[in-house]
PLY file of the C-alpha trace (Angstrom):
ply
format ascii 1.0
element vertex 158
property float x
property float y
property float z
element edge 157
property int vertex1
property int vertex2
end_header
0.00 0.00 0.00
1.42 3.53 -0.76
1.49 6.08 1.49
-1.29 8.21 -0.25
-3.54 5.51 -0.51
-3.52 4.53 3.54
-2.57 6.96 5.49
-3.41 4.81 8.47
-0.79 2.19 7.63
1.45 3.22 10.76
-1.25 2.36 12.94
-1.44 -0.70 11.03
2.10 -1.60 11.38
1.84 -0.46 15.24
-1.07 -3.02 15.97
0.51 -5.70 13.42
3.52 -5.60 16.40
1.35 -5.66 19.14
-0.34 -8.82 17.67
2.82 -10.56 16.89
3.97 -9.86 20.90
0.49 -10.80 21.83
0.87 -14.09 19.89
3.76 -14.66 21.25
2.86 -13.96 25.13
-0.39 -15.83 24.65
1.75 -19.32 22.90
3.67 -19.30 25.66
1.25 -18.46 28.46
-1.29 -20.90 27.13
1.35 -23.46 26.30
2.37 -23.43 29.93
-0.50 -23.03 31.70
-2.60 -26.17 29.67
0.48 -28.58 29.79
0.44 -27.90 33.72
-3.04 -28.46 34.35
-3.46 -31.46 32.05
-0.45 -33.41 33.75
-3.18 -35.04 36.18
-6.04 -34.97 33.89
-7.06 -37.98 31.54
-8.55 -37.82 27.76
-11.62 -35.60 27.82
-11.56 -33.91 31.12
-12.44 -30.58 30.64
-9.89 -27.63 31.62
-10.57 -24.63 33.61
-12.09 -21.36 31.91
-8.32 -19.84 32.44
-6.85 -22.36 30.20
-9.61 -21.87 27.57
-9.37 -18.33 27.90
-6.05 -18.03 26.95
-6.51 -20.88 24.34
-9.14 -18.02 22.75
-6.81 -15.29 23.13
-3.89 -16.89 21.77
-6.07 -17.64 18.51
-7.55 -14.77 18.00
-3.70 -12.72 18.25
-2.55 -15.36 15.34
-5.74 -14.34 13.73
-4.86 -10.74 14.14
-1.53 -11.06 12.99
-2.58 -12.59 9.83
-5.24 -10.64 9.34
-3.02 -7.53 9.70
-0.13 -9.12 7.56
-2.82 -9.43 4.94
-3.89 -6.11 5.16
-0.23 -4.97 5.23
1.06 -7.07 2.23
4.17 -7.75 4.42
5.65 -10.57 2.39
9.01 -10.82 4.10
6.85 -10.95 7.72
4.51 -13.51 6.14
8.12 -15.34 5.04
9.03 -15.44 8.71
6.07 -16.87 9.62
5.71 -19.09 7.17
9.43 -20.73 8.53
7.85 -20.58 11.73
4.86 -22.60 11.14
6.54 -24.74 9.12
9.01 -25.97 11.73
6.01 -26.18 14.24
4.23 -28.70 11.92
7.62 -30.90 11.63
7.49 -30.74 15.61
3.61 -31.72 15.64
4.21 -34.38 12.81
7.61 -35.84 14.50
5.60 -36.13 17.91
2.73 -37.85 16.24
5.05 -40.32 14.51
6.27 -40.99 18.59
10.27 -39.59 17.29
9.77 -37.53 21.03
8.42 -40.05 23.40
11.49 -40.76 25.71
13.62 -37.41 24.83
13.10 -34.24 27.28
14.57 -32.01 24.19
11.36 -33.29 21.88
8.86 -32.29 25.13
10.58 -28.85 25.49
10.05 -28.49 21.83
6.73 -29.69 21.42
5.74 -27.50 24.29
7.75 -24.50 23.04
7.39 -24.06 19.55
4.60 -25.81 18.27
0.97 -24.99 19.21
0.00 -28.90 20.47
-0.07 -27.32 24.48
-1.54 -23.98 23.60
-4.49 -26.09 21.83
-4.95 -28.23 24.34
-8.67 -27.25 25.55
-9.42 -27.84 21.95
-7.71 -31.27 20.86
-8.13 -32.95 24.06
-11.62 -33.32 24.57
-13.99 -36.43 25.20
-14.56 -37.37 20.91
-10.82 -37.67 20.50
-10.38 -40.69 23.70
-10.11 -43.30 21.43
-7.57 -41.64 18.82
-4.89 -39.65 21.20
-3.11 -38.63 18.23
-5.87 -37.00 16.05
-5.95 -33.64 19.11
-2.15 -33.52 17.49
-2.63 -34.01 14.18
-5.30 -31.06 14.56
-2.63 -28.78 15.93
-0.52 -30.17 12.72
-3.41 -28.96 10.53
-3.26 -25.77 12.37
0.01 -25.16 11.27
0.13 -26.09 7.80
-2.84 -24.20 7.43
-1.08 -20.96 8.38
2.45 -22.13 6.69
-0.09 -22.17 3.31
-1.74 -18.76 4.39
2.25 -17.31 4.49
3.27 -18.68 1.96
0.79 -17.52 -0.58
1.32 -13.64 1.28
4.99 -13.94 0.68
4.36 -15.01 -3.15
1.21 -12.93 -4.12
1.77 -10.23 -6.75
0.16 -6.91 -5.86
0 1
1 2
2 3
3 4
4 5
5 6
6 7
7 8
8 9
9 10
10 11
11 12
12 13
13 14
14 15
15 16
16 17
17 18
18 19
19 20
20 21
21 22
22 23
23 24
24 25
25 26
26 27
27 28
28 29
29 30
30 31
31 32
32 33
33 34
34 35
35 36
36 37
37 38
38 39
39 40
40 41
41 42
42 43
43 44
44 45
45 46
46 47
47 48
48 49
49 50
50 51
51 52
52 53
53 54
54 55
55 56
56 57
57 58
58 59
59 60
60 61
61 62
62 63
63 64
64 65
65 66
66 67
67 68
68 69
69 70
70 71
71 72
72 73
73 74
74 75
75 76
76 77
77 78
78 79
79 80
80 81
81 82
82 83
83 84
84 85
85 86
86 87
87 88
88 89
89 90
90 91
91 92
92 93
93 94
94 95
95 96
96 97
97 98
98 99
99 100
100 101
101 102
102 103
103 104
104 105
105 106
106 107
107 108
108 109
109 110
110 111
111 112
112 113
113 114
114 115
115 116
116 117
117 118
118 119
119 120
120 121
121 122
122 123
123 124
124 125
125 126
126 127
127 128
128 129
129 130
130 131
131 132
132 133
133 134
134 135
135 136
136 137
137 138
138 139
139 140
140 141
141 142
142 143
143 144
144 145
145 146
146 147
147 148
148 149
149 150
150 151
151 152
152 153
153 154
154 155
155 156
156 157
């Protein structure tokens, strides 16, 4: 967008940051608090309203940031991010095929980078008891789904 045709663009750019810091403060704060309070809980329990509050807010800052990207046409942020959710679907898809079950490094990862603990009120609810892997192959989905998103912003023409 040029200058003369939005001359709102730096508050654009302003709230694009905020959403990316938001995002970020919300992954880990949801990734933390959900992987804590499921360590006692089975399949399909339900989590607290803090957990799924944060679960909410953490979606809707990755929807903000995309959504502002979009508006934007920031193609080298939307390259970033792209990376990013890329190498949080390998994580997702490298814990699903069980490459993490007896290392702390894949853990730390999976609970770092890639949304699987942030999602948790989501893809750990009573349908999914008999397939533990589908909640993770959801967050997987999640991820490529943005990775695509990116990666058309960074290649679009306009």
């Amino acid at each position: 967008m040029d200058e003369e045709k939005n001359p709102h663009r730096e508050h654009f750019e302003g709230a694009y940051l905020w959403s990316v810091v938001l995002w970020g403060i919300f992954h880990a704060g949801s990734s933390v608090y959900n992987a804590v309070s499921s360590i006692d809980k089975g399949y399909g329990h339900s989590y607290d309203w803090m957990g799924c509050i944060l679960t909410a807010a953490y979606l809707l800052a990755v929807l903000a940031a995309n959504a502002l990207m979009m508006v934007l046409k920031e193609r080298y942020a939307a390259k970033i991010a792209g990376r990013y959710w890329l190498a949080a679907g390998v994580i997702c898809l490298l814990g699903i095929i069980g490459l993490f079950q007896n290392l702390e490094v894949g853990g730390v990862l999976i609970l770092c980078i890639s949304p699987v603990a942030a999602l948790l009120p989501i893809t750990d609810c009573e349908p999914l008891r008999v397939m533990p892997k589908l909640g993770q192959g959801l967050a997987l989905t999640f991820c490529l789904l943005n990775w695509l998103l990116c990666l058309w912003m960074s290649k679009r023409k306009d």
